[in-house]
VOPAGU-2260 file (C-alpha; in pm, 1 decimal, decimal comma):
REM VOPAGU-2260
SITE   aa  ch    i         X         Y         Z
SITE  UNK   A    0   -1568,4    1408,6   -3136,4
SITE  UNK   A    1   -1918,7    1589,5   -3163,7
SITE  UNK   A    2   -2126,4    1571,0   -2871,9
SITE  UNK   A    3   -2363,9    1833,9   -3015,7
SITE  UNK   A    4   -2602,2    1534,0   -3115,2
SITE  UNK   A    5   -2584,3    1314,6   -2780,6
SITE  UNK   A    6   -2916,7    1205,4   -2686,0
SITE  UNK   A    7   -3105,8    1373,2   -2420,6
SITE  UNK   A    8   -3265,4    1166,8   -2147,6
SITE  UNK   A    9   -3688,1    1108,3   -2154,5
SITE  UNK   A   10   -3885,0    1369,2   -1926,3
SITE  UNK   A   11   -3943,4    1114,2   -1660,8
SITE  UNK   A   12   -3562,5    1007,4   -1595,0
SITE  UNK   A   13   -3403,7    1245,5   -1397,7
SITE  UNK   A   14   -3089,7    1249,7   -1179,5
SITE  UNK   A   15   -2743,3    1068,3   -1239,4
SITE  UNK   A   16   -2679,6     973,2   -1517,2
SITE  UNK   A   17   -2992,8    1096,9   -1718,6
SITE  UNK   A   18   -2962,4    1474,2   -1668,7
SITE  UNK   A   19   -2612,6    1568,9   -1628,1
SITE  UNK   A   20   -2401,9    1862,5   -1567,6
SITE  UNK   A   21   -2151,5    1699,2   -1766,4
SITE  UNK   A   22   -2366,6    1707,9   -2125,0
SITE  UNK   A   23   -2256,1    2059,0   -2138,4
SITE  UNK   A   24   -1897,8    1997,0   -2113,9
SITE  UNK   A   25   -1867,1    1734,3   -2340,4
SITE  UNK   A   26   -1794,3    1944,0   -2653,5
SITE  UNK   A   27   -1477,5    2087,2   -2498,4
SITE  UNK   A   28   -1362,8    1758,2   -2386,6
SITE  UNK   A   29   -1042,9    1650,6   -2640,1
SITE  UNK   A   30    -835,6    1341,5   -2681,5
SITE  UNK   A   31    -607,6    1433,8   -2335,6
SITE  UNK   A   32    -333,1    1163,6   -2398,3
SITE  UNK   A   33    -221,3    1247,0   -2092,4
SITE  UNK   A   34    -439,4    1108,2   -1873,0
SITE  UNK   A   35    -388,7     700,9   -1867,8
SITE  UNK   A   36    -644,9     520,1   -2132,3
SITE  UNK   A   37    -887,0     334,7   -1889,8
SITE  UNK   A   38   -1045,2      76,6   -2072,9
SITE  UNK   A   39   -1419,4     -16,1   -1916,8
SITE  UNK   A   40   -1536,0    -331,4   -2059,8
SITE  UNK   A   41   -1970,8    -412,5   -2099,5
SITE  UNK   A   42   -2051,9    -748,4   -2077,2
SITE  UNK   A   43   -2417,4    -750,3   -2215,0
SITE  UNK   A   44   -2726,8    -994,2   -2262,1
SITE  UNK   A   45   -3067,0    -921,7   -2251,7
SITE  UNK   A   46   -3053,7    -616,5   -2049,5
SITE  UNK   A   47   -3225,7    -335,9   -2271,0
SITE  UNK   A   48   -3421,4    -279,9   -1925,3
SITE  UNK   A   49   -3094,7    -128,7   -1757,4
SITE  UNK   A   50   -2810,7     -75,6   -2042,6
SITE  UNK   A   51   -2846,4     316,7   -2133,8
SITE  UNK   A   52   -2821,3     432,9   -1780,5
SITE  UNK   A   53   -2525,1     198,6   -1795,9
SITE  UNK   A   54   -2371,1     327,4   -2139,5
SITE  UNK   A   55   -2430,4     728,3   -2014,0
SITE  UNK   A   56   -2293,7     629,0   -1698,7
SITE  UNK   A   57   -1950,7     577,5   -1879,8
SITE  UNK   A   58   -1991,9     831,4   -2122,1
SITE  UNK   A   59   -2073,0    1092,5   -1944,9
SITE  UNK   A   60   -1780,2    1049,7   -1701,8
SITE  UNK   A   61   -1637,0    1313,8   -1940,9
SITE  UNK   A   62   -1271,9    1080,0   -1875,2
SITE  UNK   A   63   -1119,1    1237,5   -2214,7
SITE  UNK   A   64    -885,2     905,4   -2284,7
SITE  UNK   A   65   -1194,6     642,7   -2287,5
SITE  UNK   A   66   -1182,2     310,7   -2449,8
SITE  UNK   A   67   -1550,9     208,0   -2436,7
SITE  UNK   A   68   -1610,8    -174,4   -2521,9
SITE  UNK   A   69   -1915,8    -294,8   -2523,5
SITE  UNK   A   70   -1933,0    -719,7   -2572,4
SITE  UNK   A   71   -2315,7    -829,1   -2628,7
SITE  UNK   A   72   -2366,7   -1200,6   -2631,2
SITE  UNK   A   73   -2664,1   -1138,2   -2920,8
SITE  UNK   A   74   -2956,5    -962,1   -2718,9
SITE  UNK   A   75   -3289,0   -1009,7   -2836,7
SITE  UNK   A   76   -3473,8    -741,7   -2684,6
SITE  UNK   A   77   -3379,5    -382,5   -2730,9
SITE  UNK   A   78   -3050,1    -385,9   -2664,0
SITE  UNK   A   79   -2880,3    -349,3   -2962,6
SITE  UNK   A   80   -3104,9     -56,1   -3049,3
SITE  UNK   A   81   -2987,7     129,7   -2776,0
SITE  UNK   A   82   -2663,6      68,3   -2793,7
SITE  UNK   A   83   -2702,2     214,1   -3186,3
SITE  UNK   A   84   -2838,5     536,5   -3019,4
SITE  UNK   A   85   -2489,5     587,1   -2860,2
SITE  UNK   A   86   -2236,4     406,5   -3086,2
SITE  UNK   A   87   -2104,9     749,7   -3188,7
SITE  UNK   A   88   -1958,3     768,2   -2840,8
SITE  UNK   A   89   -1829,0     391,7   -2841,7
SITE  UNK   A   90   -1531,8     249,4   -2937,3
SITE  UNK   A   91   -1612,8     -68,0   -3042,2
SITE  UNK   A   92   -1939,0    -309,3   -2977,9
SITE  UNK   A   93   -2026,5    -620,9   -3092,2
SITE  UNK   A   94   -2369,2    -884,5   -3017,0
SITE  UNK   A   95   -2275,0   -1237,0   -3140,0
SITE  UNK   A   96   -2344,3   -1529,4   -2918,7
SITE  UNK   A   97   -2070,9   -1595,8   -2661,6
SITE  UNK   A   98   -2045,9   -1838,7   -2415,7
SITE  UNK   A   99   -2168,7   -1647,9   -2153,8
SITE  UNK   A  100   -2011,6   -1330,9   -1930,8
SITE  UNK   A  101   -1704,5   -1445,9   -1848,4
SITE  UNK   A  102   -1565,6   -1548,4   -2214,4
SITE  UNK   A  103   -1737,4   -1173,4   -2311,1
SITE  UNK   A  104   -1524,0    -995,9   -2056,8
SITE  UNK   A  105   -1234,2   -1138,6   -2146,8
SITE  UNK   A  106   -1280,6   -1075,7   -2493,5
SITE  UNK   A  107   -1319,9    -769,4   -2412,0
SITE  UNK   A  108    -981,7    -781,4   -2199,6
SITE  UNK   A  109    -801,4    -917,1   -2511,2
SITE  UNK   A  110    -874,3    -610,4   -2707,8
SITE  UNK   A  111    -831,6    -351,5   -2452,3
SITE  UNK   A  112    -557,3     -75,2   -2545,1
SITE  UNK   A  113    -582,5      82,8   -2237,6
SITE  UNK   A  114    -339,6     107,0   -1908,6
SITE  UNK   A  115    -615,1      84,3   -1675,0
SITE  UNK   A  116    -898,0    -153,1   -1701,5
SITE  UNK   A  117   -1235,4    -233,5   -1588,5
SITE  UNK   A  118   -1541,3    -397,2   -1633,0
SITE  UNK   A  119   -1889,6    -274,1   -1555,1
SITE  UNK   A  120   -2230,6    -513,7   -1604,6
SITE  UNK   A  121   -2443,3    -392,1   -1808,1
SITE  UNK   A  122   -2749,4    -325,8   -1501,7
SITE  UNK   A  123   -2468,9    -147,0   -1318,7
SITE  UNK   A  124   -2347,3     188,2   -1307,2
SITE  UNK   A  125   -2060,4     419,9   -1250,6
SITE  UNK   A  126   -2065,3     760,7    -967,5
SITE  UNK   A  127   -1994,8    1052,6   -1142,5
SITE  UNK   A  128   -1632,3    1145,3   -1213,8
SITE  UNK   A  129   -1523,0     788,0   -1046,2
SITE  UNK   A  130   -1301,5     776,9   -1404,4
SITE  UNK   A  131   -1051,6    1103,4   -1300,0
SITE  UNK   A  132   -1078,0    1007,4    -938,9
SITE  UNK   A  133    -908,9     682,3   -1071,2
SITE  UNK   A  134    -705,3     816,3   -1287,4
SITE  UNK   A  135    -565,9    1065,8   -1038,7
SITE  UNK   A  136    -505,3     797,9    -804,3
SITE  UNK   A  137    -309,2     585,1   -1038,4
SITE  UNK   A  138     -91,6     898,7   -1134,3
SITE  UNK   A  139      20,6     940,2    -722,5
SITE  UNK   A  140      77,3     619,4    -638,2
SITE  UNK   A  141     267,4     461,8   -1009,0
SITE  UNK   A  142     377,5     152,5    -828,8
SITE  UNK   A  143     -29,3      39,5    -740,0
SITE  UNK   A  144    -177,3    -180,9    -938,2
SITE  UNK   A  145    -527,7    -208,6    -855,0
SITE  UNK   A  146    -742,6      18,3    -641,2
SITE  UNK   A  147   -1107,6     -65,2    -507,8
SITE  UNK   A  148   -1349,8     175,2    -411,1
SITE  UNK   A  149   -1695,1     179,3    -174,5
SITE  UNK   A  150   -1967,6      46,4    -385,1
SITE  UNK   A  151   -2369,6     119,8    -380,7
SITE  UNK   A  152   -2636,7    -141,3    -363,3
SITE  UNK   A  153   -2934,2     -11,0    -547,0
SITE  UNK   A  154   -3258,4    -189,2    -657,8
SITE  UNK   A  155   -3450,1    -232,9    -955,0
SITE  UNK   A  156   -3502,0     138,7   -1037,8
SITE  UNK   A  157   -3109,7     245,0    -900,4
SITE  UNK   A  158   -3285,4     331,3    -507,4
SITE  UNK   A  159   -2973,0     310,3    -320,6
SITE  UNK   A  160   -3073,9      50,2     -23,2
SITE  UNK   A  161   -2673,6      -0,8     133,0
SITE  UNK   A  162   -2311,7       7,5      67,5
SITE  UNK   A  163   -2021,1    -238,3      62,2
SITE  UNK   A  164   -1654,7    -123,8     139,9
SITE  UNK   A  165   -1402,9    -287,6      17,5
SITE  UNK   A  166   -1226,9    -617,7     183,7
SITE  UNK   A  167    -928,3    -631,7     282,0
SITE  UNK   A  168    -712,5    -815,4       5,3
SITE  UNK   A  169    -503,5   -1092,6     132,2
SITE  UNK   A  170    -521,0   -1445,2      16,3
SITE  UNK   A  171    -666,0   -1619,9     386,1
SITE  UNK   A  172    -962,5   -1376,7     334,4
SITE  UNK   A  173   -1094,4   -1458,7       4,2
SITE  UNK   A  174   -1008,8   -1886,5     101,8
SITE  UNK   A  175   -1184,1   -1855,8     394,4
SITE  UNK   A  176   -1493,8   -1717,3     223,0
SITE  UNK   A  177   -1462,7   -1338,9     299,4
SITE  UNK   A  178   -1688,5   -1131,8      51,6
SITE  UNK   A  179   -1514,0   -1000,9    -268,1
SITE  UNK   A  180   -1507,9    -621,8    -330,6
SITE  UNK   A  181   -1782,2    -448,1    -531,1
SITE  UNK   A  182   -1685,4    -546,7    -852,6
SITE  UNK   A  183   -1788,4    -269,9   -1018,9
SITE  UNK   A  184   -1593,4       8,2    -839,4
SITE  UNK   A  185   -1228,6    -190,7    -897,5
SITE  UNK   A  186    -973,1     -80,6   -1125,8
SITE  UNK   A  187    -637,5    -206,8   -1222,3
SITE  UNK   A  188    -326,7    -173,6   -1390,1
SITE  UNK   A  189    -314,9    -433,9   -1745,0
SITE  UNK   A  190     -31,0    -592,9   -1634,8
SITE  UNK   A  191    -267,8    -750,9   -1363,8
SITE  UNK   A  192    -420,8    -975,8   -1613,1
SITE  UNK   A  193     -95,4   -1065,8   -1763,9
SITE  UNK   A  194      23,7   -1179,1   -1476,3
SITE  UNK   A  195    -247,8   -1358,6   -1336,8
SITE  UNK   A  196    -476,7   -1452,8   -1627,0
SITE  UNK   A  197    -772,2   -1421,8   -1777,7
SITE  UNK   A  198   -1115,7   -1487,0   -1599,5
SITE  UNK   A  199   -1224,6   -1849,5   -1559,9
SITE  UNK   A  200   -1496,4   -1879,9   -1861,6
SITE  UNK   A  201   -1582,0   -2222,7   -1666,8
SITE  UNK   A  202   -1724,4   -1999,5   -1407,1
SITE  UNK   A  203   -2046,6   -1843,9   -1399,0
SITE  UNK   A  204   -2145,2   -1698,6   -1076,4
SITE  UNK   A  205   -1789,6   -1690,4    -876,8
SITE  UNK   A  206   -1582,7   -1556,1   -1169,8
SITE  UNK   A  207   -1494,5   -1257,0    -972,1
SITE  UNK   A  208   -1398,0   -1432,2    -647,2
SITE  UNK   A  209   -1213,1   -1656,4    -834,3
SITE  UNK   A  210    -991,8   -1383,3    -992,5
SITE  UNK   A  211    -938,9   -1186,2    -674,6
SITE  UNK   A  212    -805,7   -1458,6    -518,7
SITE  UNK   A  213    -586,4   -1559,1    -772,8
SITE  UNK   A  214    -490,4   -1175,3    -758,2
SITE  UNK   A  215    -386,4   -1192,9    -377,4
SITE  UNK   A  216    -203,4   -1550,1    -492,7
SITE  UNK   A  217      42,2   -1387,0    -716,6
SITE  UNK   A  218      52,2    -965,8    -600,6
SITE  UNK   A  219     152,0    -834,7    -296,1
SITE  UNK   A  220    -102,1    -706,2     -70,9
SITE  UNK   A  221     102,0    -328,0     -74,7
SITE  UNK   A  222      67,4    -327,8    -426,1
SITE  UNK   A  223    -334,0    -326,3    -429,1
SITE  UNK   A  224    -515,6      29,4    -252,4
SITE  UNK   A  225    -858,6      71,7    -126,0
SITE  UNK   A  226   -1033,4     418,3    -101,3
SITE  UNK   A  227   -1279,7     562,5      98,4
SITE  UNK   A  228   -1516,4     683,6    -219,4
SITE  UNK   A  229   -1814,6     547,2    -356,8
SITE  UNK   A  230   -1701,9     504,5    -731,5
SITE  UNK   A  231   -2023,6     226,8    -866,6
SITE  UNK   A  232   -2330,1     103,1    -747,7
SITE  UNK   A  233   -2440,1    -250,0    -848,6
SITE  UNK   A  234   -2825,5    -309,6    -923,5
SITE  UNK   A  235   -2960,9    -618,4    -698,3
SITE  UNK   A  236   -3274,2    -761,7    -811,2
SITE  UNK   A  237   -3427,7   -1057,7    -804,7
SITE  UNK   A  238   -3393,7   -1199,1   -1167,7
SITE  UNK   A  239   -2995,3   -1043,0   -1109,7
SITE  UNK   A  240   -2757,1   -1335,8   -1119,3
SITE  UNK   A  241   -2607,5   -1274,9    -805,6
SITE  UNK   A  242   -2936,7   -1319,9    -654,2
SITE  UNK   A  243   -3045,2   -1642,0    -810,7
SITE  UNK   A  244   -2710,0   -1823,9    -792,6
SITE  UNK   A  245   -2783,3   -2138,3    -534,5
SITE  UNK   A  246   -2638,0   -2422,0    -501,1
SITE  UNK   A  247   -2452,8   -2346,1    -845,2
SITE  UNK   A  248   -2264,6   -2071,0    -698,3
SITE  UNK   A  249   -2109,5   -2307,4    -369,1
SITE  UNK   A  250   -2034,4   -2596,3    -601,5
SITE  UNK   A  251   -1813,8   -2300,8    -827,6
SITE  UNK   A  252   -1657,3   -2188,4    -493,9
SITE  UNK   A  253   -1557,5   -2592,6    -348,2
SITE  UNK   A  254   -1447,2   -2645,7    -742,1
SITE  UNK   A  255   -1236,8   -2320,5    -714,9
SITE  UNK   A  256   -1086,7   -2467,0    -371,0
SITE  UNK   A  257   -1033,3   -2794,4    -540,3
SITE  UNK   A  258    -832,4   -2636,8    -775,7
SITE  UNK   A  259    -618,5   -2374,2    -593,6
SITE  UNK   A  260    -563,9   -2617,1    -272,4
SITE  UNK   A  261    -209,0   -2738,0    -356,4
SITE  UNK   A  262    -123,4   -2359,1    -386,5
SITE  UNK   A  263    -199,2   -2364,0     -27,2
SITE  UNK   A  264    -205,0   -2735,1     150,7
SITE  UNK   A  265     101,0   -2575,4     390,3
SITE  UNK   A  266    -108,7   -2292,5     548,5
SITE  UNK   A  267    -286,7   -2311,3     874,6
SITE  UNK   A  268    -619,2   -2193,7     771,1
SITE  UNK   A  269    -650,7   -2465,4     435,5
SITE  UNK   A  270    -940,6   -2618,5     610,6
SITE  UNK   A  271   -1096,1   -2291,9     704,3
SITE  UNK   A  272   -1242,6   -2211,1     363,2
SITE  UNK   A  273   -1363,6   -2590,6     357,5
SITE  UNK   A  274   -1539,2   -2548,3     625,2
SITE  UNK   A  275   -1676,7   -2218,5     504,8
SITE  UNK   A  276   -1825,3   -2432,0     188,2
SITE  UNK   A  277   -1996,2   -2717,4     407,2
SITE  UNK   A  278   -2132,8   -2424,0     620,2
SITE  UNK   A  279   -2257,0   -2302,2     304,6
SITE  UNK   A  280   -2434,2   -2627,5     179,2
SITE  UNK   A  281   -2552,4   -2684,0     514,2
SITE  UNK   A  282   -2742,1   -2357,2     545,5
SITE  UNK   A  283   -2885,5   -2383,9     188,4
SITE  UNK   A  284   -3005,8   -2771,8     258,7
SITE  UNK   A  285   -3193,2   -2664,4     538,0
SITE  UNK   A  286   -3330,7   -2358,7     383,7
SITE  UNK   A  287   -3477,2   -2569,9     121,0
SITE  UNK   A  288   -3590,5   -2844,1     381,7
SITE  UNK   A  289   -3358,3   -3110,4     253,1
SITE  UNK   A  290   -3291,1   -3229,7     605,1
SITE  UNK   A  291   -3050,0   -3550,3     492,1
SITE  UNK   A  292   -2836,6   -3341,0     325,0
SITE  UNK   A  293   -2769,5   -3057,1     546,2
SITE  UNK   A  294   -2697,7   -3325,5     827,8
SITE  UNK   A  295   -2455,5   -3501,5     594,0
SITE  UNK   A  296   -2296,0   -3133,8     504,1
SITE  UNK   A  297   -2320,6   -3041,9     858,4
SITE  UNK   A  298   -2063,9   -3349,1     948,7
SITE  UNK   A  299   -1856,9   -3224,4     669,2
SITE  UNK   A  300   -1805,6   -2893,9     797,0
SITE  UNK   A  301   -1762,0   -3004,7    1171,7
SITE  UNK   A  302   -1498,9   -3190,9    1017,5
SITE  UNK   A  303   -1299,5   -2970,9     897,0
SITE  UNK   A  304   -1365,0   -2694,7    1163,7
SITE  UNK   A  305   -1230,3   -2960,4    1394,2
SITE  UNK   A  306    -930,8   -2980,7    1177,8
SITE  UNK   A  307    -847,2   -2653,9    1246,6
């Protein structure tokens, strides 16, 4: 592939990913079939703000056995332009209406060809050379099936402001309400998703907390690795959904309970992640001044908390 034409960066953008090292290696980088095909999946709407420094973020990981996919649920703004500028260096894109980022990702999932996959939002970006530091993990330890690396908060303009390490991934952590892993900086093994699923396309702001816990349901905890590496950062601003999720985010995570509680109604610490929820409602009630209701959630969480 010719990488004699890849676009340089504006004057004012400077630093990772916009003036790279890596530009000048990319002509000598071939098809290497033997490093493992990752697969890193875009999930894209209305982000022409943030999606190049997403796009070069991937690309210019110089990993020479890249299956790029970008899924666009039909962007209005200058997405699709920019995504143009690069589609030399992208293996297949696409902006049609979807029904939102879960059913993109898993389209994307369904057409992966890679060993390794991934998905990275389309405001979010990758470290530099977090593809072979996967990659090289995967290739020492063949029997691990998903690794999650440290991963960045940054704001609006990619400041980093803090980092999150990864959880520890057992099944009473994500129930009870412990915090999922940086999404962006986990990898794993295809076979993962054909043994646990797709993502829930019901689900719109707990999609990834849904699927890690459905991960520690079915996969031994010795088969999943965290490392001590920063391999993303995620962008967290205020129009980002993870900021503006609500009340519509704790009614996903007490329908995701709902649903997974007769995996679970024989374990002594069912009534903790209950509990957790009410908290959660309780908090948000009284945030908001709704007094009533974060008494009557305030009862419900007692409840439970006295049940176990």
């Amino acid at each position: 592939m010719n990488y004699s034409t890849f676009p340089f960066p504006k004057d004012e953008k400077v630093g990772w990913p916009w003036n790279s090292k890596n530009i000048d290696l990319l002509d000598s980088i071939t098809n290497d079939l033997s490093y493992p095909k990752i697969t890193v999946v875009t999930p894209s709407f209305n982000q022409g703000e943030f999606i190049e420094e997403t796009i070069r973020s991937v690309i210019l990981q110089g990993y020479p056995n890249l299956e790029y996919l970008i899924m666009d649920g039909g962007s209005n703004d200058e997405t699709v332009e920019i995504i143009k500028k690069y589609e030399p260096w992208i293996s297949y894109w696409e902006s049609v209406k979807d029904k939102g980022q879960s059913h993109a990702i898993n389209k994307g999932f369904d057409r992966a060809t890679g060993e390794i996959l991934a998905w990275l939002n389309s405001d979010d970006i990758y470290t530099e050379n977090a593809l072979k530091y996967v990659a090289q993990k995967f290739a020492e330890n063949p029997d691990i099936l998903l690794i999650c690396g440290d991963c960045y908060f940054g704001d609006r303009q990619g400041k980093i402001t803090g980092i999150k390490k990864p959880p520890e991934f057992t099944l009473e952590h994500f129930w009870t309400g412990g915090n999922v892993p940086g999404q962006p900086a986990v990898f794993f093994r295809k076979q993962v998703i054909e043994k646990v699923g797709n993502i829930d396309e019901s689900l719109h702001y707990l999609l990834d907390w849904e699927l890690w816990f459905r991960i520690s349901l079915n996969l031994p905890k010795n088969l999943m690795m965290n490392v001590d590496k920063p391999l993303a950062l995620a962008r967290i601003w205020d129009e980002a959904k993870t900021s503006i999720a609500g009340i519509k985010a704790i009614n996903e995570r007490k329908n995701t309970l709902d649903k997974h509680k007769k995996d679970l109604n024989t374990k002594s610490w069912y009534n903790k992640g209950y509990a957790n929820v009410y908290k959660r409602y309780t908090l948000l009630h009284w945030h908001n001044k709704n007094y009533p209701l974060a008494l009557k959630n305030i009862l419900q969480y007692l409840y439970f908390s006295w049940k176990f």
